[in-house]
VMD Tcl script that draws the C-alpha trace (Angstrom):
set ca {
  {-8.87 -10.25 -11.69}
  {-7.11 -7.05 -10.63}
  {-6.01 -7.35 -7.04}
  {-6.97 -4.33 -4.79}
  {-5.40 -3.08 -1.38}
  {-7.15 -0.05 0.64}
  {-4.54 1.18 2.59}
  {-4.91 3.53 5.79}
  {-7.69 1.49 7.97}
  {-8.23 3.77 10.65}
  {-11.81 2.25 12.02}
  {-13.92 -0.50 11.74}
  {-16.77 0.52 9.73}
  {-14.36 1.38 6.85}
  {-12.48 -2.06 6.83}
  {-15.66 -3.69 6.48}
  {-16.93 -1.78 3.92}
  {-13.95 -2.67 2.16}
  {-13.68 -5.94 2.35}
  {-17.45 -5.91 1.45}
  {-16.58 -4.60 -1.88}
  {-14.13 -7.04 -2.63}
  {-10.76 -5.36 -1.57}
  {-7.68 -8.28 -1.48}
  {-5.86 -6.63 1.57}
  {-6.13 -3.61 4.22}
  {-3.15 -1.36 4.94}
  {-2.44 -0.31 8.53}
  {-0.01 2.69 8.61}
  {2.32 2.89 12.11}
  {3.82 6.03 10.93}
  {2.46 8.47 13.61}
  {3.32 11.49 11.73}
  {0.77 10.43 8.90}
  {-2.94 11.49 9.08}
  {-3.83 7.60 9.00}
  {-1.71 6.84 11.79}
  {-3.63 3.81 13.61}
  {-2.18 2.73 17.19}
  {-0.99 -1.25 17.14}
  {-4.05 -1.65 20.06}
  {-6.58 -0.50 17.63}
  {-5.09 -2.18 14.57}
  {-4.97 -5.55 16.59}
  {-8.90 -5.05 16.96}
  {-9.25 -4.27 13.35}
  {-7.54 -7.05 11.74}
  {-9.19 -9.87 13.95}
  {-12.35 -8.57 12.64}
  {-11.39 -8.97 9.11}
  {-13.07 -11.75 7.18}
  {-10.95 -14.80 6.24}
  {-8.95 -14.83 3.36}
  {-7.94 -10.85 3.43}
  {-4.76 -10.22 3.79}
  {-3.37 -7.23 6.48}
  {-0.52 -5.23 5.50}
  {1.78 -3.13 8.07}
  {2.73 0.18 6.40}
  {6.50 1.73 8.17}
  {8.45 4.36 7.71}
  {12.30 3.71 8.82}
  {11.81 1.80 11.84}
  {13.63 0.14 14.11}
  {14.25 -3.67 12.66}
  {12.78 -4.53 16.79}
  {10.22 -2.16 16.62}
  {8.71 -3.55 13.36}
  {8.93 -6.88 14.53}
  {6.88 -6.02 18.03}
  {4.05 -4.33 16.27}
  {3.88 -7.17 13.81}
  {4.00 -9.92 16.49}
  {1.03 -7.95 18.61}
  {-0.87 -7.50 15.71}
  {-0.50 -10.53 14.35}
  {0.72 -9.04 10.63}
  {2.64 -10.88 8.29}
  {2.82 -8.74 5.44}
  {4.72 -5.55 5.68}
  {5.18 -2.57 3.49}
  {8.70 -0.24 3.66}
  {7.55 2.69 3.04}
  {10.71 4.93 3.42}
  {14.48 5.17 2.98}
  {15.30 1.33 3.87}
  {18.25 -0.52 2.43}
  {17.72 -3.70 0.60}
  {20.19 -5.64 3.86}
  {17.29 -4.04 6.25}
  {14.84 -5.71 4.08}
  {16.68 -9.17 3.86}
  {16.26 -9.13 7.54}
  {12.69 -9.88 7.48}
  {12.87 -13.30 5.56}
  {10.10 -14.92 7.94}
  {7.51 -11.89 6.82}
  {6.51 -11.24 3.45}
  {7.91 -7.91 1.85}
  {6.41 -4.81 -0.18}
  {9.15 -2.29 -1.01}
  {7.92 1.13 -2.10}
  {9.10 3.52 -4.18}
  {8.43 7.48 -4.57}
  {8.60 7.84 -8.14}
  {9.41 10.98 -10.41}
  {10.63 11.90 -13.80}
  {14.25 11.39 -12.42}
  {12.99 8.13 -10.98}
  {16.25 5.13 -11.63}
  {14.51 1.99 -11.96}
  {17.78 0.13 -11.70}
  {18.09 0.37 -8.02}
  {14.55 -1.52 -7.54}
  {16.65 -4.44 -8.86}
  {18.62 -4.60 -5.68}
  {15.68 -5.18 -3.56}
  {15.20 -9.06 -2.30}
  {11.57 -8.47 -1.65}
  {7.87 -10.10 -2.26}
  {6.73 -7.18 -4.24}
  {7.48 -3.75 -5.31}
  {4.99 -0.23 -4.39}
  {5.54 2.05 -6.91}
  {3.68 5.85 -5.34}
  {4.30 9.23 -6.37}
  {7.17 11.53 -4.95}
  {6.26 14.58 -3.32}
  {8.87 16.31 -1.13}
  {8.64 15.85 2.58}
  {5.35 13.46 2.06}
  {5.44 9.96 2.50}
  {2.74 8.50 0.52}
  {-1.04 9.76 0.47}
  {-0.27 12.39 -2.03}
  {-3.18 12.18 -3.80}
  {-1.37 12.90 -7.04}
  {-0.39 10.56 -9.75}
  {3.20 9.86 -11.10}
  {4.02 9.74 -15.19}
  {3.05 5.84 -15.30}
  {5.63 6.15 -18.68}
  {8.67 6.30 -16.66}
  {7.78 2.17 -16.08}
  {7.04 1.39 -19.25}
  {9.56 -1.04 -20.99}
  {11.08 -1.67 -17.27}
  {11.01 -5.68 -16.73}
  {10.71 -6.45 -13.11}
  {11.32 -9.35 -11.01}
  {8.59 -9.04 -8.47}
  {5.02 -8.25 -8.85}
  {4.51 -4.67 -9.03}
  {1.59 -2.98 -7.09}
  {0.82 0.69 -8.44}
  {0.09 3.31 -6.24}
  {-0.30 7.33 -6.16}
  {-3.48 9.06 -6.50}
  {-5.38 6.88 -7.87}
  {-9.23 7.08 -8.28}
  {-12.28 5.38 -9.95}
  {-11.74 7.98 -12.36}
  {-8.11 6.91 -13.68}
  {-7.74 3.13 -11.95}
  {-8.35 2.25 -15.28}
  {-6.55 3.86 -17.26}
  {-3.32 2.92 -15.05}
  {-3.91 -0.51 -15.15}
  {-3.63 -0.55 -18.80}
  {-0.62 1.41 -18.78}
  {1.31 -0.03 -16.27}
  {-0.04 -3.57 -16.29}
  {0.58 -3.99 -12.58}
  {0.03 -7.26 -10.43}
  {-2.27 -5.37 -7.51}
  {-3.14 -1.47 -7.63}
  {-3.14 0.27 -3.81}
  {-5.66 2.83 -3.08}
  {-6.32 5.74 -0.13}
  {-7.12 8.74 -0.56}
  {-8.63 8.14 -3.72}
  {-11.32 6.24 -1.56}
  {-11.70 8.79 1.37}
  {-14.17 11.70 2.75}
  {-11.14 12.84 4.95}
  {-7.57 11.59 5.38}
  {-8.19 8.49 7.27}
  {-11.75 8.11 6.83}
  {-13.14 6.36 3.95}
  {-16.05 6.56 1.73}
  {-18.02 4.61 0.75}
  {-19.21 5.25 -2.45}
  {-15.59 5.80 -3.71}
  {-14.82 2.55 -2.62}
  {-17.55 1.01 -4.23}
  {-16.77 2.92 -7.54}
  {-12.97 2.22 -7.26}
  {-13.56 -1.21 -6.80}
  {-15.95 -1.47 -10.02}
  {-13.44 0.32 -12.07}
  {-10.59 -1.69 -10.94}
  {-12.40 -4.97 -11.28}
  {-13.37 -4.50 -14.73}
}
mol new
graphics top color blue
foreach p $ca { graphics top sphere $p radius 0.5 }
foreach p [lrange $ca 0 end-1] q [lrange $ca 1 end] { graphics top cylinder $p $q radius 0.2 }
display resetview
């Protein structure tokens, strides 16, 4: 079965209808200039409401190695996702936390450079200048065909109930990662698109 992570968890209602519909894990993002920004307090609250067995993921953007590691020990995260320009020896410094490395990809996109990337997983989203992730756009899911990779790769970049599953088929990914594709409003989910996403991904 298709693993499914809703990322951008701004309030509770929306984390529980998540989980409800059968989401695998729930992305908090601690990059304050993103519309989903949620404040460590708030995410702490969040994530000890979350059922057992769901798994929360810390979303950052080029922080501070101590910085990360503060926000993960408050809010008791063990999963984090780099989300911007880190180097694969700033990921080898988090051996005790498991690792999601993303990628903006375009038609220029080098897959050979993933390679060098020690990680738990690899995020594959959709470049846009000056935007880091939330897009809402897709990416040419061809530029990963015939590209073996050692990790498990989660796909990301506008998807929706309308094209989850037509992505999965072409990129054959381990876990597909979802948020605007779900949402009324940046940061605030819907339900109904969750509930639809979550039918077409599960299929």
């Amino acid at each position: 079965m298709m693993k499914v992570k809703i990322c951008g968890i701004t309030n509770h209602e929306d984390a529980q209808k998540a989980m409800y519909y059968g989401a695998y894990a729930a992305g908090f993002i601690f990059h304050k200039k993103s519309p989903r920004y949620v404040s460590p307090s708030k995410a702490r609250k969040l994530i000890e409401a979350l059922p057992p067995f769901i798994v929360p993921v810390g979303v950052f953007v080029d922080l501070k190695e101590k910085a990360v590691r503060d926000i993960c020990q408050f809010t008791r995260i063990r999963t984090v996702q780099f989300h911007g320009e880190e180097t694969p020896l700033y990921c080898k410094r988090f051996t005790d936390y498991k690792i999601i490395k993303a990628f903006r990809v375009n038609d220029m996109f080098d897959p050979v450079g993933v390679r060098k990337y020690k990680v738990d997983a690899y995020l594959f989203d959709t470049y846009q200048e000056n935007v880091i992730g939330g897009t809402g756009k897709t990416f040419n899911w061809e530029v990963l065909k015939g590209h073996k990779f050692e990790k498990p790769v989660i796909l990301s970049g506008g998807l929706t109930a309308e094209n989850v599953a037509d992505a999965i088929g072409s990129v054959n990914p381990y876990a597909v990662d979802v948020s605007s594709g779900v949402e009324k409003t940046p940061g605030i989910k819907d339900p109904r698109k969750i509930r639809e996403f979550m039918k077409a991904a599960l299929i």
